[in-house]
Structures are given as structure tokens and as C-alpha cells.
C-alpha positions as protocol buffer text, in pm:
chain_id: "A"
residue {
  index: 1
  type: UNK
  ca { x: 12440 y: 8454 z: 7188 }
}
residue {
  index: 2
  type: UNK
  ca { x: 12230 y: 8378 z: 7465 }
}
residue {
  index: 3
  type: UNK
  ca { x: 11897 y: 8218 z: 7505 }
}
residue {
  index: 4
  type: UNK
  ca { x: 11671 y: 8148 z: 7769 }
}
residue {
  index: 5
  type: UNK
  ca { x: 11337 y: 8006 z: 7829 }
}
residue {
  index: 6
  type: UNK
  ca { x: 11103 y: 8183 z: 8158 }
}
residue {
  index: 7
  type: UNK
  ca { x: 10803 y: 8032 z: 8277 }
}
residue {
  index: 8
  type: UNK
  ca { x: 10615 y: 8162 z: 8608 }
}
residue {
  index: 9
  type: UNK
  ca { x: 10421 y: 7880 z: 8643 }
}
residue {
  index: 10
  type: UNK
  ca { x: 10739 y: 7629 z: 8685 }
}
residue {
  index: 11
  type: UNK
  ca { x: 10895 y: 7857 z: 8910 }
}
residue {
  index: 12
  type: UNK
  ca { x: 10577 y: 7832 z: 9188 }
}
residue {
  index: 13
  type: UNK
  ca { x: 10560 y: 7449 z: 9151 }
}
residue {
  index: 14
  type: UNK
  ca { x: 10731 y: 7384 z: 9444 }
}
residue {
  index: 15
  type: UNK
  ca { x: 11034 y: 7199 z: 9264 }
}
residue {
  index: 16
  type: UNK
  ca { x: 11276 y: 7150 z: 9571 }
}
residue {
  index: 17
  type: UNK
  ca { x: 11632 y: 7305 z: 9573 }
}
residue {
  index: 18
  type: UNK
  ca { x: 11520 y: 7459 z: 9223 }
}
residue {
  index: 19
  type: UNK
  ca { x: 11621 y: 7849 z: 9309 }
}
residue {
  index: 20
  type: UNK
  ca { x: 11793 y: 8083 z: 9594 }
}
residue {
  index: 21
  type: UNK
  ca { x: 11568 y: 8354 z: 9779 }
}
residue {
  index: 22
  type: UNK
  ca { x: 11648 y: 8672 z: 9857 }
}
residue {
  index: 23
  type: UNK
  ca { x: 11445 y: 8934 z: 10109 }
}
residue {
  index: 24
  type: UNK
  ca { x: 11428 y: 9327 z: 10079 }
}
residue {
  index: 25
  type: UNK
  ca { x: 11294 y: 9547 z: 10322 }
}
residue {
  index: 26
  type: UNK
  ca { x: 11062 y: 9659 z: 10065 }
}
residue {
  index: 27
  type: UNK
  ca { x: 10694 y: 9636 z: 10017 }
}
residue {
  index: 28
  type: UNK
  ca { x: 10527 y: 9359 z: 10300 }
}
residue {
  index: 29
  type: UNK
  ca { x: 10569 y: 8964 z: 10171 }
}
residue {
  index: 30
  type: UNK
  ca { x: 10231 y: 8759 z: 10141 }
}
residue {
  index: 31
  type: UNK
  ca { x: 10320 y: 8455 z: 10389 }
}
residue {
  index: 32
  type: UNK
  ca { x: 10118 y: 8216 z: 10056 }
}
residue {
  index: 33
  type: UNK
  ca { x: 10414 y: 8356 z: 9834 }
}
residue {
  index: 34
  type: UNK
  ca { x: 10696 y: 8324 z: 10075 }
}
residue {
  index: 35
  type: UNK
  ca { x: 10569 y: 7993 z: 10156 }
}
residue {
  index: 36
  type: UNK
  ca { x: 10548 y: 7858 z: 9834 }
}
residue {
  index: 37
  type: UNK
  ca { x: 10886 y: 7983 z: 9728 }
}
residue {
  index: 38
  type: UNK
  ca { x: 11067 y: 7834 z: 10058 }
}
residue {
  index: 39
  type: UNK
  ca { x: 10963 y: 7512 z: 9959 }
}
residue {
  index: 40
  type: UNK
  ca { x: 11188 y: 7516 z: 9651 }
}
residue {
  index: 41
  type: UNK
  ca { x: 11479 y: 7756 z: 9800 }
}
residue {
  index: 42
  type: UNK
  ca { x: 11860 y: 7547 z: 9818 }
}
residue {
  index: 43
  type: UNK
  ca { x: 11933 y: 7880 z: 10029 }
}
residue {
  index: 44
  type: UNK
  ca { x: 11756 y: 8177 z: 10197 }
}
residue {
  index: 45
  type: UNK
  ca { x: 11881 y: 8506 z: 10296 }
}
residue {
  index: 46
  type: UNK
  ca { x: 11771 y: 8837 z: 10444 }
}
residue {
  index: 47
  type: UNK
  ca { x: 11882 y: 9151 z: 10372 }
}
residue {
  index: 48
  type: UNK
  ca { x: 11872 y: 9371 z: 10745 }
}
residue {
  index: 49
  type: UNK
  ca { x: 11535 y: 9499 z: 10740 }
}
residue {
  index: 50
  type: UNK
  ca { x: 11366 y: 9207 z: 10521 }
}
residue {
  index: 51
  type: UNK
  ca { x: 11419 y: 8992 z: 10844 }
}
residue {
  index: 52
  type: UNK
  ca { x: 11143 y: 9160 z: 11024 }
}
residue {
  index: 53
  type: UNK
  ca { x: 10929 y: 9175 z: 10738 }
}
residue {
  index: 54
  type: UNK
  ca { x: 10961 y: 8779 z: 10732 }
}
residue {
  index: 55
  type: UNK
  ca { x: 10958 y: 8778 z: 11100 }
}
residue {
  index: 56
  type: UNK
  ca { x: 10618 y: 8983 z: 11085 }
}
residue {
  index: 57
  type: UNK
  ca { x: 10474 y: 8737 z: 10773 }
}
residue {
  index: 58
  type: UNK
  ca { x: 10430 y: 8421 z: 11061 }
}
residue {
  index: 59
  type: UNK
  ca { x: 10247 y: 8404 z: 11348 }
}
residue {
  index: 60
  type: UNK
  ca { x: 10511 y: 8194 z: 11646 }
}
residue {
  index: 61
  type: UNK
  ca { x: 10351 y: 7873 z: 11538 }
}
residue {
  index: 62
  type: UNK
  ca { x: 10485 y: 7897 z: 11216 }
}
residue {
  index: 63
  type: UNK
  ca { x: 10779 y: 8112 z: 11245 }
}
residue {
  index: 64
  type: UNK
  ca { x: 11014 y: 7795 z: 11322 }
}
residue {
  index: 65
  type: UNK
  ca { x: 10910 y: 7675 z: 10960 }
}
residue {
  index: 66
  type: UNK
  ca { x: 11109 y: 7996 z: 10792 }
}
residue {
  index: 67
  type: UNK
  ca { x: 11450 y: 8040 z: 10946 }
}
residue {
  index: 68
  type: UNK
  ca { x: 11658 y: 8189 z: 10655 }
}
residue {
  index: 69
  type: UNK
  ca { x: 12052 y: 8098 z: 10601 }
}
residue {
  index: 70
  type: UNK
  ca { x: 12190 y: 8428 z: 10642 }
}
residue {
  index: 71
  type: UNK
  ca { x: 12042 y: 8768 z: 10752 }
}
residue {
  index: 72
  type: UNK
  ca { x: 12276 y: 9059 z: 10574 }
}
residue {
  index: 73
  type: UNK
  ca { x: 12321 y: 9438 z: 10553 }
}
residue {
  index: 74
  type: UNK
  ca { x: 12435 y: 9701 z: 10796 }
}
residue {
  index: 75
  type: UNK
  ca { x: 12154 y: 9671 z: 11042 }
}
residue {
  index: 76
  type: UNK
  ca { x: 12018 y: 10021 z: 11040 }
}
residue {
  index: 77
  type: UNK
  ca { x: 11689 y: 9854 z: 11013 }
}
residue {
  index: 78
  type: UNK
  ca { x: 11630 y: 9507 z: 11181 }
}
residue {
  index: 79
  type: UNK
  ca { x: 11437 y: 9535 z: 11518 }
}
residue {
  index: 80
  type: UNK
  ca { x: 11647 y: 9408 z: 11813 }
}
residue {
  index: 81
  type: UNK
  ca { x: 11374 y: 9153 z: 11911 }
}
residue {
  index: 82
  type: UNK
  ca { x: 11429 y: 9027 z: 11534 }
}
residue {
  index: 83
  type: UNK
  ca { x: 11778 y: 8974 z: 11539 }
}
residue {
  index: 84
  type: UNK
  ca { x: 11760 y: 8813 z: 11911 }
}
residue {
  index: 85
  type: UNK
  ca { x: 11527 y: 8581 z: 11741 }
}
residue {
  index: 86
  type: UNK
  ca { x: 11743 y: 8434 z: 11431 }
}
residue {
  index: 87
  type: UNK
  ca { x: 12070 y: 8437 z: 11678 }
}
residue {
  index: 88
  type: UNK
  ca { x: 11854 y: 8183 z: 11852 }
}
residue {
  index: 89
  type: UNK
  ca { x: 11785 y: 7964 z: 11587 }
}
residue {
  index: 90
  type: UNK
  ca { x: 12191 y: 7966 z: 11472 }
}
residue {
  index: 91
  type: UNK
  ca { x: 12112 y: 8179 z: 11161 }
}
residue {
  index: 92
  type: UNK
  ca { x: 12463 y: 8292 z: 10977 }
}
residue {
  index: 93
  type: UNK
  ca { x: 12414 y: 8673 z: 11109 }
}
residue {
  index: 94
  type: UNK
  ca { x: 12688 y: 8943 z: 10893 }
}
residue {
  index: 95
  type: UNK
  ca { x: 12719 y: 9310 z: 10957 }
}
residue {
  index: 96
  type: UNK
  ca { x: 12840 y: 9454 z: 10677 }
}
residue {
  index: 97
  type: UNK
  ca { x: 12867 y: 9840 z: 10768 }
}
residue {
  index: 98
  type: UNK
  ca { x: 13028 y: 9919 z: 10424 }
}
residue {
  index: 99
  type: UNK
  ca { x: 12786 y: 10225 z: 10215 }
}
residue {
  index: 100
  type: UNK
  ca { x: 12927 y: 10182 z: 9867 }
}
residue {
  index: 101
  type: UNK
  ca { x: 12736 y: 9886 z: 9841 }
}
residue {
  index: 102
  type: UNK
  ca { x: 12335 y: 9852 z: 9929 }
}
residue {
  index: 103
  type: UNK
  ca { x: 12162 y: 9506 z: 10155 }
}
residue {
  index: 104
  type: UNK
  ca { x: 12091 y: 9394 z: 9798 }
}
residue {
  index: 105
  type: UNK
  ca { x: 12433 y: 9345 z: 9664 }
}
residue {
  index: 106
  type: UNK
  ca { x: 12569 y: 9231 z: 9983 }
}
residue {
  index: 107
  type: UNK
  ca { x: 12327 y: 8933 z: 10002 }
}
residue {
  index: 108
  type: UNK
  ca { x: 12364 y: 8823 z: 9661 }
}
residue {
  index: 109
  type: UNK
  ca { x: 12713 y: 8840 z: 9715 }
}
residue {
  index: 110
  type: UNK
  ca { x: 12675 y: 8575 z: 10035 }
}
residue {
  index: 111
  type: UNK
  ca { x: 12493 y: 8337 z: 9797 }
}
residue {
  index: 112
  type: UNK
  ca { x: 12681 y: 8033 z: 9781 }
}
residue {
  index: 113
  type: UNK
  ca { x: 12893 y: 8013 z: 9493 }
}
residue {
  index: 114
  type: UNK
  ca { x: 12710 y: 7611 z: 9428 }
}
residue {
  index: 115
  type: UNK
  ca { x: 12407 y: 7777 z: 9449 }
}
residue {
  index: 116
  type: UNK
  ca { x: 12453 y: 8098 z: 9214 }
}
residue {
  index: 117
  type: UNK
  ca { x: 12378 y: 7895 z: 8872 }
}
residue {
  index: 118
  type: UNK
  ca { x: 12016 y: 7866 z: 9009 }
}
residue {
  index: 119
  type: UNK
  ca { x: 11755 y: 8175 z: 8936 }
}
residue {
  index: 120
  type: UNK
  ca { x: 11740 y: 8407 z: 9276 }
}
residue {
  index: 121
  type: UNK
  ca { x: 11394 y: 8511 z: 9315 }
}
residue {
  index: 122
  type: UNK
  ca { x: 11389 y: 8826 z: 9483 }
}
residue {
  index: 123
  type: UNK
  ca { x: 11092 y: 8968 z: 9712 }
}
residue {
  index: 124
  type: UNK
  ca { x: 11050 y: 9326 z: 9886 }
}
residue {
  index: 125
  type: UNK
  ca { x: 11238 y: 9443 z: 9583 }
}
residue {
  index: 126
  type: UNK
  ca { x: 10958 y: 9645 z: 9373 }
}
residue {
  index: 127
  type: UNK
  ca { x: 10710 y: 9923 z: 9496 }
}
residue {
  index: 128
  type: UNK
  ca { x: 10823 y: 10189 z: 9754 }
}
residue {
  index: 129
  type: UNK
  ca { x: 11085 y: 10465 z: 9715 }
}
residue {
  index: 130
  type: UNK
  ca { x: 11197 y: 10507 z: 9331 }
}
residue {
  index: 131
  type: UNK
  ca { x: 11573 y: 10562 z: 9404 }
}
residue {
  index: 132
  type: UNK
  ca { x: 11546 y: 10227 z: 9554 }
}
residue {
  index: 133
  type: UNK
  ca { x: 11366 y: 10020 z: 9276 }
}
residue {
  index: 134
  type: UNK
  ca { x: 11644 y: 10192 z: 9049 }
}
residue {
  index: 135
  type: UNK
  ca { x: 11905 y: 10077 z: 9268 }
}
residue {
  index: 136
  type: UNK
  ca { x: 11743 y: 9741 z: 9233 }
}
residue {
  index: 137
  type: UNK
  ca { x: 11732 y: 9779 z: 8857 }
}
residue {
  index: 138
  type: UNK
  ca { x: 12116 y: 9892 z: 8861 }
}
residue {
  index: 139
  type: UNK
  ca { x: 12245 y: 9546 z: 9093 }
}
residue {
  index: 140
  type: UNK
  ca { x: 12047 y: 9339 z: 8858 }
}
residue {
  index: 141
  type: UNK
  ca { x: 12253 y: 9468 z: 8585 }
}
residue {
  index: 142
  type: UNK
  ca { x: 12594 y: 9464 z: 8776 }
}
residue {
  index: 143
  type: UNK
  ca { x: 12507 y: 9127 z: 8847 }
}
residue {
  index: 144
  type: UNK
  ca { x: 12496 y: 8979 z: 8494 }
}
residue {
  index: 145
  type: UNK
  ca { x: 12443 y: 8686 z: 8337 }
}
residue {
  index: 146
  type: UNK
  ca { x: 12268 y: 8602 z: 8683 }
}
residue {
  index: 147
  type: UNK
  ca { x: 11928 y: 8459 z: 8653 }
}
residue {
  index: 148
  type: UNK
  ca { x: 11753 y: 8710 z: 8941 }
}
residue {
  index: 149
  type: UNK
  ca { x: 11381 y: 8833 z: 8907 }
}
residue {
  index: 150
  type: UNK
  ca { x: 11239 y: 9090 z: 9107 }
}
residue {
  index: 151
  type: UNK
  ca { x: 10869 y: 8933 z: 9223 }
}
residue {
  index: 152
  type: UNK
  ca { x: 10547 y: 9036 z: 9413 }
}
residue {
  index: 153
  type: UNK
  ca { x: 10195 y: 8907 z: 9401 }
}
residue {
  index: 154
  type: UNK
  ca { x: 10136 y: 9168 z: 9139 }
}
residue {
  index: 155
  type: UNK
  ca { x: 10415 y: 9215 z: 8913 }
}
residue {
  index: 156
  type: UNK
  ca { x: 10759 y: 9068 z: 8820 }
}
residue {
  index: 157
  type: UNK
  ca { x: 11068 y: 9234 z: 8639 }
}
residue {
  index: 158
  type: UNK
  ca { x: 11404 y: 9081 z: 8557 }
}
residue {
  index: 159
  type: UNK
  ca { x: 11686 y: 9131 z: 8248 }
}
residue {
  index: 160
  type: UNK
  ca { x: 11728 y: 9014 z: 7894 }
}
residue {
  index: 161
  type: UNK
  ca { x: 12061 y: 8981 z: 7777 }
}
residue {
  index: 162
  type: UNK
  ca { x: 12127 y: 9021 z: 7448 }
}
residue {
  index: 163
  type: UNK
  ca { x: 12007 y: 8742 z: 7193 }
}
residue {
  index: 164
  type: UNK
  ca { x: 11667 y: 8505 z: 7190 }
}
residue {
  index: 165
  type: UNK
  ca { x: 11453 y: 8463 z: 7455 }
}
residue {
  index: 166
  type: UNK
  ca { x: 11080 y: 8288 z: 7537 }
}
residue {
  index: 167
  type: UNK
  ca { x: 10857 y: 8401 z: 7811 }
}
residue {
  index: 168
  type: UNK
  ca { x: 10594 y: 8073 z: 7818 }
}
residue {
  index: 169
  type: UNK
  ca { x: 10279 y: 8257 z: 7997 }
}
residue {
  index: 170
  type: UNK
  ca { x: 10011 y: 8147 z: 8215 }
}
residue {
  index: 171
  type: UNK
  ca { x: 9712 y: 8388 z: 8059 }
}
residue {
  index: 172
  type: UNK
  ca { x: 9555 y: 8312 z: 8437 }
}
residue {
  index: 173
  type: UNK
  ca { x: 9808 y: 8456 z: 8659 }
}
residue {
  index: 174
  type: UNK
  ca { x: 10025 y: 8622 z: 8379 }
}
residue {
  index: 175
  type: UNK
  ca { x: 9962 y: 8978 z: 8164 }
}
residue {
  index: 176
  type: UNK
  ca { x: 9828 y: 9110 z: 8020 }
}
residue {
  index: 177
  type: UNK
  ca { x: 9997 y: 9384 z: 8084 }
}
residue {
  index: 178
  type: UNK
  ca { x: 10359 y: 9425 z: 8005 }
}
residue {
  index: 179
  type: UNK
  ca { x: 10675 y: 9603 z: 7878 }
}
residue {
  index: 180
  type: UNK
  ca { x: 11007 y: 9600 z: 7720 }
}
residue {
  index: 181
  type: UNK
  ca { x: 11168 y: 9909 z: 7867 }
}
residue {
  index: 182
  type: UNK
  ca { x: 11556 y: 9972 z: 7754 }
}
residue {
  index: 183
  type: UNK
  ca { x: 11677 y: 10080 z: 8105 }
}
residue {
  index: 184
  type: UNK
  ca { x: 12037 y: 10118 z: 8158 }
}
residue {
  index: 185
  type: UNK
  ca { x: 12183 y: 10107 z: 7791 }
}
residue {
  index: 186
  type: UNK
  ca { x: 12046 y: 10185 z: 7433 }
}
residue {
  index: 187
  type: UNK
  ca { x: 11874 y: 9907 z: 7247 }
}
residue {
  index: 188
  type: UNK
  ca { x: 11990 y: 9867 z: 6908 }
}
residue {
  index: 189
  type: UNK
  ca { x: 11679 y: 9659 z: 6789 }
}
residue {
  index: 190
  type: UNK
  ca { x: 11448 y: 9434 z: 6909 }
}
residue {
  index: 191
  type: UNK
  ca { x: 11224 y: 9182 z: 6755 }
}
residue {
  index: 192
  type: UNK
  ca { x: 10915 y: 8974 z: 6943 }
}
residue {
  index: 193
  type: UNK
  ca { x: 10642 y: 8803 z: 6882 }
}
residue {
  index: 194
  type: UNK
  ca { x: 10311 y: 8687 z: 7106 }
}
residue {
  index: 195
  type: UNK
  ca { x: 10263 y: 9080 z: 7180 }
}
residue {
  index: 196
  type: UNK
  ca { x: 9930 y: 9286 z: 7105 }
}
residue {
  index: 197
  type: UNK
  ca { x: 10193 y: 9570 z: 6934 }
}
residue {
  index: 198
  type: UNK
  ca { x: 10533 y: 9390 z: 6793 }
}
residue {
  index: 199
  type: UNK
  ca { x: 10859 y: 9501 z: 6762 }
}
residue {
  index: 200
  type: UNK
  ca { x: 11008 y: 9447 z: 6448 }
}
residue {
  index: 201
  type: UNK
  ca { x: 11379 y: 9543 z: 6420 }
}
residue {
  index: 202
  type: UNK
  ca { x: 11286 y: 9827 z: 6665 }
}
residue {
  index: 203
  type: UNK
  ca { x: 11523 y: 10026 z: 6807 }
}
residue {
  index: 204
  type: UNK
  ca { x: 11467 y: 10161 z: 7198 }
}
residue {
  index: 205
  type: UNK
  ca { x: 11559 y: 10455 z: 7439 }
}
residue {
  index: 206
  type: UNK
  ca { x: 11470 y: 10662 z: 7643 }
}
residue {
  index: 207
  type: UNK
  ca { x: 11365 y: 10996 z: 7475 }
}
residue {
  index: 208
  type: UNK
  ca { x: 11269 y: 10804 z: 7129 }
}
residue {
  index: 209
  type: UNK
  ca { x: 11021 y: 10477 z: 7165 }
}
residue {
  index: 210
  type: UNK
  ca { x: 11041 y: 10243 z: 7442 }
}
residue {
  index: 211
  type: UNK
  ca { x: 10771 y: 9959 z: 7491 }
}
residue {
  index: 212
  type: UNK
  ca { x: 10510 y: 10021 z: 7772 }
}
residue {
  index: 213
  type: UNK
  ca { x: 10185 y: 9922 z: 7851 }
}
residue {
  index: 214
  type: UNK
  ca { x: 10190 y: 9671 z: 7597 }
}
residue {
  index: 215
  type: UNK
  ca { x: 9988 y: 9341 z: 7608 }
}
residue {
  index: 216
  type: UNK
  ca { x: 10053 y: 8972 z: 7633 }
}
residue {
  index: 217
  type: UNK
  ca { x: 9818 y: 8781 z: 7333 }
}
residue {
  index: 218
  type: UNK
  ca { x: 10001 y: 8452 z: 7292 }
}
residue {
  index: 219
  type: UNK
  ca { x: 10078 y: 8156 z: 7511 }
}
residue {
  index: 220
  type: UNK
  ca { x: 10491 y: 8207 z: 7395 }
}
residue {
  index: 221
  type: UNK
  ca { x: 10664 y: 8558 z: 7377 }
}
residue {
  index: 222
  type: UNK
  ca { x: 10963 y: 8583 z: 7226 }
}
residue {
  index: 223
  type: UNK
  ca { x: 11214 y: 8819 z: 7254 }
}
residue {
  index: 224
  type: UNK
  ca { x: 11525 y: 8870 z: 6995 }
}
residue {
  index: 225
  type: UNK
  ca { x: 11709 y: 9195 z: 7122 }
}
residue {
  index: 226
  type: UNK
  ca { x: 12100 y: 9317 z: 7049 }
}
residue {
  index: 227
  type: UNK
  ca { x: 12136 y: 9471 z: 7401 }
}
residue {
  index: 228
  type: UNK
  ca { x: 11975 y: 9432 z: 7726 }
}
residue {
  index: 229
  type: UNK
  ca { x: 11645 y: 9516 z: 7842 }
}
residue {
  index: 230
  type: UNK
  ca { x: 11442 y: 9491 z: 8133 }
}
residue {
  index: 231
  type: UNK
  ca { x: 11132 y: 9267 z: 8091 }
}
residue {
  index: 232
  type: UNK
  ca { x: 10814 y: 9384 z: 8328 }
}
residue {
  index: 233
  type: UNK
  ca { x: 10503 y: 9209 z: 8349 }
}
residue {
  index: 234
  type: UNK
  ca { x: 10155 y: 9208 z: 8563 }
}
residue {
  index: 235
  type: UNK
  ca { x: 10093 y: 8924 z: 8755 }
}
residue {
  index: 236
  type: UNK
  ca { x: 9762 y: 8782 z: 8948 }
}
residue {
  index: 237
  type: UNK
  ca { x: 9911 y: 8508 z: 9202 }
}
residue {
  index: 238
  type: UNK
  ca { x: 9649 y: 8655 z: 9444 }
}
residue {
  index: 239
  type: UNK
  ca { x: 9395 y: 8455 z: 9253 }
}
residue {
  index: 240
  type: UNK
  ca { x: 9639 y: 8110 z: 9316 }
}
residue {
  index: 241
  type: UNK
  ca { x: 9805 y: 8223 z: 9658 }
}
């Protein structure tokens, strides 16, 4: 059965090599965040477009500072000035033209395989156009048992396997909102505790009960489920960042 412990808090400390990071050409990066995540990244890559947004993030006398390992994707969307830029500085650059598979997939797939036991944070990957964030939702499950979290300033969204799991919550920066939401197969039953409303044996889906806009009470959350769901809380690292 698997089990797995998740706290936000350890995953901003800055612990070197201690994760892989990923960026979309989604929603626009907050340089504090993609700072503070680069100092504990083994390896960095951008998927086409997400190069200019981390281009964009740094003014030229920081821009040096945040070279990523590999820039990714078919290119419809990085600015030629962009990719003139990271040739310069040597960075890995792969077209991969191929449409059966989105900038997402591709880049996970160029993680190196010594790096893919560590969690992939993932930025640019929530917000925007919905057929996207499900696409996002859909590669997180493809990519399974993979520890990857989608993450903004605002919010952050990965998978539960099947079996126990603890969330260990920061009440400053974490919640209260939150949700259990069974996207991408039926829930059986799931069973938590350190929720305002607590599952108990409950069985989700879409079109009978799924858990939204529920509330983080406790310091610990945890989850017991028989299938997978997707765990979504509200975050405030604006008031840290």
C-alpha cells in the first residue's frame, strides 16, 4: 500500500539537490518562488514557451543566476531572442515536433533517470485555459507513482495513490481551503482526518459527492483512500515570498 508524508514548508527550505523543476508556459512565475525553488533544484528544465516566461522573471543582472538544464517542446512558442539567449549559455536545447505528446510530458520525460526519485515541482502548470490544466491533471496521472505537484503562489495540486497519506500544514501559508476531488477514476472510499467536514468510508465521483471547498482545521491531514485522487489546496506564499 503506499504511504507518503507532504509538507510545503520543507519543500521551500531551500534544501539543496532536494527536487527537479519543471516550467510551463502557463500563468507568469513570481521571480521570489522561482528563486527559492532553484536553490534546491538537482535539475531544471523548460518546456518551449516557459523559457521566456523565466527569461521575462529576471532583469540581465540576474538572468545569469537561472540558466535551466534543458529547454523542451516543439517551439511554437519560445521567442527567438529567448532561445538565442540559452544557446549562449550551452543550455541542452531539444525540438521535439511530435503532437501526441504535450511540452509537459516531453520534459518530464528528459528528467534524468538519477534524478526522477526526487518530487518535480512544477510551475506555469495551473490557471489559464481548462483543456490545458486537464491535460496537466491527465500527465500527472500517466506519470505515476511520480512525486510531481503542480504549484503557484496561490494554490498547489498533486495525486494520492491509493493507501495512507499525511499532509503536515503550515496554517500560515497553507488552507484553509481545500479539496479531495476523484478526477480521473472512481473512488471507492476515502477516510481523513484534520478536515472541517470528514470523510468516513466515503465513496467519490463525479455526478454523486466529491469533496470541494472543504477546510483545513488540524496541523496533520490524513488521507486513507482505495483509489487515486487529486489533492488541491490554497496557498499564501505571497505573505513569505
Amino acid at each position: 500500500m503506499n504511504q507518503s508524508l507532504f509538507c510545503i514548508s520543507k519543500l521551500l527550505q531551500g534544501l539543496p539537490r532536494s527536487l527537479s523543476l519543471l516550467l510551463l508556459n502557463g500563468e507568469s512565475f513570481s521571480a521570489s518562488l522561482v528563486s527559492r525553488l532553484w536553490q534546491s533544484a538537482a535539475f531544471t528544465v523548460c518546456a518551449d514557451g516557459g523559457s521566456n516566461r523565466l527569461f521575462d522573471c529576471f532583469g540581465t543582472d540576474q538572468r545569469d543566476r537561472f540558466v535551466p538544464n534543458v529547454i523542451k517542446g516543439d517551439f511554437d512558442s519560445i521567442r527567438p531572442e529567448v532561445i538565442k539567449y540559452y544557446a549562449s549559455k550551452k543550455v541542452n536545447i531539444i525540438q521535439n515536433s511530435n503532437q501526441f505528446y504535450n511540452d509537459f510530458e516531453k520534459c518530464l520525460g528528459s528528467i534524468e533517470p538519477n534524478i526522477e526519485d526526487l518530487p518535480t515541482v512544477v510551475l506555469g502548470g495551473i490557471g489559464g485555459r481548462m483543456d490545458q490544466q486537464l491535460a496537466n491533471i491527465h500527465i500527472l496521472h500517466k506519470f505515476l507513482p511520480r512525486k510531481i505537484y503542480l504549484l503557484s503562489l496561490d494554490q498547489v495540486m498533486w495525486l494520492l495513490p491509493g493507501g495512507k497519506h499525511c499532509i503536515v500544514c503550515s496554517k500560515d501559508i497553507e488552507g484553509p481551503l481545500c479539496g479531495l476531488i476523484p478526477i480521473g477514476s472512481i473512488c471507492r472510499e476515502a477516510t481523513t482526518t484534520g478536515l472541517r467536514w470528514n470523510l468516513d468510508h466515503q465513496p467519490l465521483s463525479f455526478g454523486s459527492f466529491i469533496s470541494s471547498s472543504n477546510e483545513i482545521v488540524d496541523s496533520f491531514v490524513e488521507i486513507e483512500t482505495s483509489d487515486t485522487l487529486l489533492w488541491w489546496s490554497e496557498l499564501k506564499l505571497r505573505n513569505i515570498l
